[in-house]
N, C-alpha and C positions, 0 to 999 in steps of 0.2 A: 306442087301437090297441095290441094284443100287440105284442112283440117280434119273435113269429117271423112274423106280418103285417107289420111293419116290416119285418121282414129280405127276404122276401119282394116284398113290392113293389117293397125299392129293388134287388133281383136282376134284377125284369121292366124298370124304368128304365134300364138299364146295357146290358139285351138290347136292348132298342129303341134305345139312341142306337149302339150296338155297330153295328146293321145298317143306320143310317142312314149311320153314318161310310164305309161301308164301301161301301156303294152310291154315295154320291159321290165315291170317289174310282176303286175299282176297274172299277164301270161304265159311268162316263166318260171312262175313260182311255184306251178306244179310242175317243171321238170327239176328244181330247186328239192324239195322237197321227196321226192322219189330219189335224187342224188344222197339230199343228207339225210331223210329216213326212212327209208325206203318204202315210200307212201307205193301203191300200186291205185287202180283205178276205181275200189270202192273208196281208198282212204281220201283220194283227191280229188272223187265225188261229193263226199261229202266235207270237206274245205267248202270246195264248189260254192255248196249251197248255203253253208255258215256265210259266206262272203256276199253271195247274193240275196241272204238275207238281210243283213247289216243296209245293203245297201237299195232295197226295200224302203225303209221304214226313212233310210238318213237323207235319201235322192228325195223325197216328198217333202218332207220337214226345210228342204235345202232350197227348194224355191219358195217358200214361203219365207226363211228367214233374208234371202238374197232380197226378196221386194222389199222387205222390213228393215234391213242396215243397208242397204244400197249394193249398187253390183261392184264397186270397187272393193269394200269392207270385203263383202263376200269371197270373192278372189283372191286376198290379202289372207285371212284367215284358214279358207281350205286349203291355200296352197302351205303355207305356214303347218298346219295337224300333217298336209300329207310328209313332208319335208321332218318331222321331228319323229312320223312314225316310220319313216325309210332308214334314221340314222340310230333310231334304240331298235330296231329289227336288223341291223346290220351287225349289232355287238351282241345279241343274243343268240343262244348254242341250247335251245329245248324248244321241243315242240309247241309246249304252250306258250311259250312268252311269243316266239313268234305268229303264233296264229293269232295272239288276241294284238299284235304290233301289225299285222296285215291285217283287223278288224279296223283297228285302229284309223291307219293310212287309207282305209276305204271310205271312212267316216268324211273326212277330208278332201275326198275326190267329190263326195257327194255334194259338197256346194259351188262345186267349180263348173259340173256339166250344163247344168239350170241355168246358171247365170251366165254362159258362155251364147249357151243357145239365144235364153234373152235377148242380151246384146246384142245379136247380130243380127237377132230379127228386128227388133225394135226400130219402126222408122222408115221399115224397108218394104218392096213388096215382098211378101212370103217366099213364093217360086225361087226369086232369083236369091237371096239371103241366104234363103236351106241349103239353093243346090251347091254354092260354093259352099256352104258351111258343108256340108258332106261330103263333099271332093275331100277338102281341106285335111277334116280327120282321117277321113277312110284312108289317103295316101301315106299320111304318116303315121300310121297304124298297119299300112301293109310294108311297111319299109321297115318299121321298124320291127315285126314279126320277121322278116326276112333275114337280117341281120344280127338281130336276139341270141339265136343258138354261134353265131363266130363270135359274139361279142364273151360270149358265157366260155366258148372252146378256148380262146387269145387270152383272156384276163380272169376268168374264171367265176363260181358261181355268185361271188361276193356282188361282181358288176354287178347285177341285175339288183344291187341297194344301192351302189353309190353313182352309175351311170342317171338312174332318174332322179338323185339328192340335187344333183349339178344341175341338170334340166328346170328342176324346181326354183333353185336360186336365181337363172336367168330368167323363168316366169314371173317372180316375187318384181324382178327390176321393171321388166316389163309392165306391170301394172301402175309404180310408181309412177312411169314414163307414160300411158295412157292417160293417167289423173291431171296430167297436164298440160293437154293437148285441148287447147280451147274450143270446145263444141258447144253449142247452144240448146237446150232444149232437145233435140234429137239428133244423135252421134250421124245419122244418114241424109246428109246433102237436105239438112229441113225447105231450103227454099225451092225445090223440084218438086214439080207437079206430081199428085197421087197416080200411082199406077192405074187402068183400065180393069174393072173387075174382070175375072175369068170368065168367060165365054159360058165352058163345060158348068161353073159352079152351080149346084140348083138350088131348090127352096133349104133355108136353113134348117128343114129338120130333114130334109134328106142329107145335106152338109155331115148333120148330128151323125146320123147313122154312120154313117160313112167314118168318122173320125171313133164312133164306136167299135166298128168293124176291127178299124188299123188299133185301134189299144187293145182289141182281142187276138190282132194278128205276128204286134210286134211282141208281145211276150213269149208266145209260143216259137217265135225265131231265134228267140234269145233262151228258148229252154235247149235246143238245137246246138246254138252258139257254144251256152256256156257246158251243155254237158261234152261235146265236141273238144273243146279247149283243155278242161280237165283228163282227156283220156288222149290225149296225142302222143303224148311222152311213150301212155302201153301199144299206141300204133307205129310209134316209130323203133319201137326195141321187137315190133312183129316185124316191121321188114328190114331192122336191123341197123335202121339211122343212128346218128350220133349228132349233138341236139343243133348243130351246125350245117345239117343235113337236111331235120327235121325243119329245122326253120325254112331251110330255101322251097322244101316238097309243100310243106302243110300250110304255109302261106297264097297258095297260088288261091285259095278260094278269096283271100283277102284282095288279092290285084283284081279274081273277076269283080268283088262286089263294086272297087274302084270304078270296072268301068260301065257298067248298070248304073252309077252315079252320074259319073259325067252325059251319058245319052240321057236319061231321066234329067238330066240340068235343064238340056235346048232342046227336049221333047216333050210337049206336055199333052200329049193325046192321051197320059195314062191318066191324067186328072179326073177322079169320078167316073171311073168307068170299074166296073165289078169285076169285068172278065179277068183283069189283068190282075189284079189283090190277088184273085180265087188261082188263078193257075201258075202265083207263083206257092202261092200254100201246096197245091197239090207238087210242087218239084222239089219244094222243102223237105218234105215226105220223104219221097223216092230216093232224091241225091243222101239225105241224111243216112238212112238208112242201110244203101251199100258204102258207104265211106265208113260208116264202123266194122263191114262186117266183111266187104272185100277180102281176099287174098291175093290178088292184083294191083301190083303199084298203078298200072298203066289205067286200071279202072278208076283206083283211086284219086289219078289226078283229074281226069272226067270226072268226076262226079263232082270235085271239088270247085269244078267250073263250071257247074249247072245250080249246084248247091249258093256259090258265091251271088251268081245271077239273082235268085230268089230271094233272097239275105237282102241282097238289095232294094231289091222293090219294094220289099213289106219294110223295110224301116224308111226307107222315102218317104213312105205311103202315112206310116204312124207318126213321123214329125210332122210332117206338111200338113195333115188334116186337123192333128193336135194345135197349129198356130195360125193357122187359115183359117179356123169356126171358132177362135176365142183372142179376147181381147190382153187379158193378163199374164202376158209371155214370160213371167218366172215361174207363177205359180203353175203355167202350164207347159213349162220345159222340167218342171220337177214330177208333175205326173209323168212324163214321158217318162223320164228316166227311171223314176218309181218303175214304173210297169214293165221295162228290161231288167232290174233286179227281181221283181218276181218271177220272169223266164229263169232268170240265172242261179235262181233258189230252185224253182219248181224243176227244171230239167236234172240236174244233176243228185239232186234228192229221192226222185222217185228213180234213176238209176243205179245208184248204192243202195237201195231200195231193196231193188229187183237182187241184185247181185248179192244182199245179206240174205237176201230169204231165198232163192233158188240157185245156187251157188251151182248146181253142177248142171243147168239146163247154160247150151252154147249160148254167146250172144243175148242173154237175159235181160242186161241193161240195154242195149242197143233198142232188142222188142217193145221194152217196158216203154222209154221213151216215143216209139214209132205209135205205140197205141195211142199212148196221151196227144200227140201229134196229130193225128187221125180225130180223134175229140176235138182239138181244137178247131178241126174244119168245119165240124159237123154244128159247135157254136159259134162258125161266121154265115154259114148258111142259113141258122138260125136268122140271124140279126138281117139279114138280108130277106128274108122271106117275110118279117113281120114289118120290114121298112117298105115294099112291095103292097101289104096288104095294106097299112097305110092308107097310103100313096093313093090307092084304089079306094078306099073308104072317102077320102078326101074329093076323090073326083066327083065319088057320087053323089056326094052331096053340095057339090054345087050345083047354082041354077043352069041346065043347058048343057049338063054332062052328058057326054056319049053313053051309048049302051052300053051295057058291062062286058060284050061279045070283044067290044073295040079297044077296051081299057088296056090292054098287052100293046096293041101295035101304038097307041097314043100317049100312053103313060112318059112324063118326061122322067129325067135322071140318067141313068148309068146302064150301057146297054152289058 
């Protein structure tokens, strides 16, 4: 095995225990908290969005300080804050100490996703990097969702601080152990030839749009995500799960997004093409919406597998175009990540929202969010119609442009 295979693989290793840690503690932590205070689905709505506010502000700040101290520092450090806020939130018995120790340990995670994603673009062609890179976490993040609620029923709520402490320690080794894996210059096989541009890619301002689109697209998936995440606990005590139950049921949207990853890996017709962005936003929609509000388990699991599909696509679609039209792969794996903490603020904020001020209309928060959803489409269609006009203004002014009658069938880009 090369080195930068070496380096390489033990990047992907680090990504997967990275999401595994992270999914049992932060995903758990609203049935953690409904357990020990009896949070219901305004109170750990808005957790939700303190959480995904924190990590707003800290995922942006985290790629810029990743390119500034280097990606090892980086990794050393976040995983070091998340590790000290898992072990003073594990001995704390009040609601405040532990909400500001899971601020805390978010703060933490916030420089590890930046610099994770860096690295593993870096060097590489985009396509193939991301897609493993999303296989990699999505599986252990749906396994470890899977397994979360027996791990909580066997060992009890404690696990879910000391099973990701342990995780953490073998992360911390793991990086020492990458710092000295002799790569040169670029951790990705530097002496292989530059990949084949993409076919589909088009002019770099339609590129633009298009990577504008997915930062307007992947937030709104993650208002979805994170307000979804927050209110499982109150869907699983509707059909009566026990959180070992809820894990094996409410995970299955996480297996479909798995496998919308893997097709999306060694399929790349979706590259730059609108239809596919637009009509997984419209099933985001739909699926979201009867998964909170169903009274059908059997509904629920469909939908969790249309729902999953879509989840997928639109954050494919938000990294890929975020590191394919830019050169500065920290500071632009920190917007990414930026921009799914503002889902994960904004969704669950305006559903505590709905649910403090209209308490007695059914399904309040569910609506609330489905509108805002529905907004969000209506600003990708925007972005898309002014990348369109464009496109067209562009044609016409060059010498020898077709008639404006023609400009629909001839216009290149994204059908």
């Amino acid at each position: 095995m090369t080195s930068a295979r070496k380096f390489r693989g033990t990047c992907y290793l680090i990504e997967g225990i990275n999401s595994a840690a992270s999914v049992l503690y932060f995903n758990y932590l609203y049935f953690y908290f409904r357990h020990q205070y009896g949070f219901g689905n305004k109170d750990n709505l808005l957790l939700a969005a303190f959480i995904g506010l924190i990590y707003t502000v800290a995922s942006w700040q985290g790629g810029k300080v990743a390119a500034r101290i280097g990606y090892f520092n980086a990794l050393k450090v976040g995983f070091g804050i998340m590790a000290v806020g898992l072990l003073v939130g594990s001995q704390l018995h009040t609601v405040t100490g532990e909400i500001a120790a899971a601020g805390f340990t978010n703060m933490g995670m916030c420089l590890t996703w930046p610099t994770l994603e860096a690295l593993i673009s870096e060097g590489d062609a985009p396509a193939a990097a991301i897609g493993l890179y999303n296989v990699v976490w999505a599986a252990a993040n749906a396994l470890a969702y899977f397994l979360g609620g027996t791990l909580i029923e066997k060992l009890g709520y404690r696990s879910i601080f000391y099973a990701p402490f342990g995780l953490l320690l073998v992360q911390l080794l793991l990086v020492a152990m990458l710092e000295k894996i002799p790569v040169i210059a670029a951790p990705f096989e530097p002496g292989r030839p530059p990949p084949p541009p993409d076919p589909r890619r088009p002019s770099p301002a339609r590129a633009r749009s298009f990577q504008h689109m997915a930062w307007l697209a992947n937030p709104f998936a993650y208002i979805a995500i994170n307000t979804l995440f927050a209110v499982i606990p109150g869907i699983a005590a509707k059909f009566q799960l026990s959180p070992m139950l809820a894990g094996f049921a409410c995970s299955l949207w996480c297996f479909a997004r798995l496998g919308i990853f893997v097709l999306l890996w060694f399929w790349t017709g979706w590259h730059y093409r609108f239809r596919w962005l637009a009509g997984a936003f419209v099933l985001l929609i739909l699926s979201f919406a009867t998964i909170l509000t169903t009274p059908n388990l059997a509904l629920l699991l469909i939908s969790q597998v249309l729902f999953g599909g879509a989840i997928g696509l639109m954050y494919y679609s938000s990294l890929y175009y975020s590191m394919d039209a830019s050169d500065t792969k920290s500071e632009h794996g920190g917007i990414h990540e930026a921009i799914i903490g503002l889902g994960n603020c904004l969704g669950p904020a305006v559903g505590a929202g709905a649910l403090l001020f209209l308490p007695r209309v059914p399904n309040a928060g569910a609506m609330a969010v489905s509108v805002l959803l529905v907004g969000g489409f209506g600003g990708l269609l925007a972005i898309w119609k002014k990348s369109q006009m464009r496109d067209g203004s562009a044609q016409e002014d060059r010498p020898g442009a077709p008639a404006q009658k023609n400009l629909a069938s001839s216009s290149t880009g994204v059908k």
